[in-house]
N, C-alpha and C positions, 0 to 999 in steps of 0.2 A: 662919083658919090653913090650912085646907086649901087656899085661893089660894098660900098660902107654897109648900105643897108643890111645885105642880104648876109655881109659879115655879123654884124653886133647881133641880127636874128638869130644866128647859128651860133653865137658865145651865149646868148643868154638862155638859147635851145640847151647846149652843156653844160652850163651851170645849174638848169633846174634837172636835168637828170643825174648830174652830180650828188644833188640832197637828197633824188628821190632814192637814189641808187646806197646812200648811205641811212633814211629811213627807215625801207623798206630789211636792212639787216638788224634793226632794235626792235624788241620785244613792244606789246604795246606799251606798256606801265615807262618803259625809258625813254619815251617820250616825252614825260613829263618830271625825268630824273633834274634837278639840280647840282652840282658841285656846292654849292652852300649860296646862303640869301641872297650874294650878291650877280649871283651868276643866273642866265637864262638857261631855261629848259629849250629841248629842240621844238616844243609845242607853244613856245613866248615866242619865238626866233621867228618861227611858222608866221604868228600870229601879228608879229610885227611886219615882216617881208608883204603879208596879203595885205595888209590896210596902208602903208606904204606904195604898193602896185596899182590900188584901187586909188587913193586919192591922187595921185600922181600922173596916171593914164587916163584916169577918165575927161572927157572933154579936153583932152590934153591940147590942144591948139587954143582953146575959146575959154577956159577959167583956170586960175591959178591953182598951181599943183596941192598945194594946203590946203586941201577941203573944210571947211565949217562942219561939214559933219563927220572928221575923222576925228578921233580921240584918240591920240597918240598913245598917251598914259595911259589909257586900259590894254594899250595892245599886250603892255607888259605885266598886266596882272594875268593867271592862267584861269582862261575862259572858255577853250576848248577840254571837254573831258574824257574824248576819245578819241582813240587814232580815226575813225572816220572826218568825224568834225574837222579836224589835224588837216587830214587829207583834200577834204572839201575845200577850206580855207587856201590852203595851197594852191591849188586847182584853180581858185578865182580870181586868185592874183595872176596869175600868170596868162590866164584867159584873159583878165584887161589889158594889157602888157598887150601880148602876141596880137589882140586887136587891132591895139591901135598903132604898134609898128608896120603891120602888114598893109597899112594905109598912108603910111607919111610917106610924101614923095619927093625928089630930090629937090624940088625946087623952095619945099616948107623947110630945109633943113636950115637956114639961116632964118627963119621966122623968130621972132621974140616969142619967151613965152615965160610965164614967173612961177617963182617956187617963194612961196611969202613974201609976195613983194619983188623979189631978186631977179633980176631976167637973166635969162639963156636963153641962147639962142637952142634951137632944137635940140641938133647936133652938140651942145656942152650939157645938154638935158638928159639927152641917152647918155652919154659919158658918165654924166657923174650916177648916174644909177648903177652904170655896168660897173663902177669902183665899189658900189655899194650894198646889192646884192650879191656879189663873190667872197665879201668879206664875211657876211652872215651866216651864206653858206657852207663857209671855210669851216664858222662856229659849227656849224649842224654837223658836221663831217668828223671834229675834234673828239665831240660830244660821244659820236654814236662809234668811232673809233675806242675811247676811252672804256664804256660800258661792256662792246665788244672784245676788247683785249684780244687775248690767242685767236679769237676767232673772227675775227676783222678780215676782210676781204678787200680787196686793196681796191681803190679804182683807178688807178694811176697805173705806171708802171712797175709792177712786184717788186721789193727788194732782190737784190743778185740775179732780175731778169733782164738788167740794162742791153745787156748786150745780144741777146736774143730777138727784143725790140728793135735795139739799132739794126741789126740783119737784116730783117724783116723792115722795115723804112728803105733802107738803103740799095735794099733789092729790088724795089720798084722803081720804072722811071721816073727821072725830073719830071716833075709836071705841076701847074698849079691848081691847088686841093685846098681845101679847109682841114687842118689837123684833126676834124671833129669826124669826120668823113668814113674813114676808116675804122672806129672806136668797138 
């Protein structure tokens, strides 16, 4: 179990460089671009993810993940008015996050622990986050893809570079590695 750890550390390590990495190529104002009323900006998504990370991680063994003092609903009104705020928000979530993973240890992983009430044991706690901040991120990536258009920078592997990639994979020895490893 402690491979689990040091695993989900390193996905959710990718995944936050993931958004930073598709951010950091939107102008600042497209950060707070909509597709129409019903759609998040990358700056709601932002804002949602950190107060999401923050109620969720904090005290994360000793009080339920739904803070009394999180307001879900304002996450999604836009509150941040600049990519720094943007940024900071970002930042703080992921700092409670990485805290308080770098401290749970194999033996808490079957500990109960509730999300409104609901228990998880630790281990289906990390889980159902890692399904939950990938999906948001996904958003963020859509988003600053879309704005981007011809100038989109891929963070994946390039169109028509599959096989460049695979060389480059397949040319190193078996060994085991984090896919993240190499990036």
């Amino acid at each position: 179990m402690e491979s689990y750890l040091t695993s989900v550390i390193k996905q959710f390590e990718y995944y936050k460089l993931l958004g930073e990495k598709a951010m950091v190529q939107v102008p600042d104002e497209a950060l707070f671009w909509q597709y129409n009323t019903e759609s998040n900006s990358i700056a709601v998504i932002v804002q949602h993810l950190s107060g999401n990370m923050r109620s969720r991680f904090t005290d994360f063994l000793t009080s339920d993940g739904e803070k009394p003092w999180r307001n879900r609903d304002e996450e999604f009104e836009v509150t941040a008015s600049t990519r720094q705020e943007v940024i900071t928000l970002w930042y703080s979530g992921w700092k409670c996050l990485f805290d308080t993973l770098t401290h749970i240890t194999q033996s808490e992983l079957e500990t109960i622990i509730y999300i409104r009430n609901d228990g998880h044991t630790v281990l289906e706690a990390i889980n159902r986050q890692l399904a939950h901040y990938p999906y948001h991120i996904g958003q963020i990536i859509f988003i600053a893809k879309m704005v981007r258009d011809a100038e989109w920078e891929s963070l994946s592997i390039p169109r028509n570079q599959s096989g460049a990639y695979n060389g480059r994979k397949f040319g190193q020895q078996k060994g085991q590695r984090h896919f993240t490893e190499d990036l």
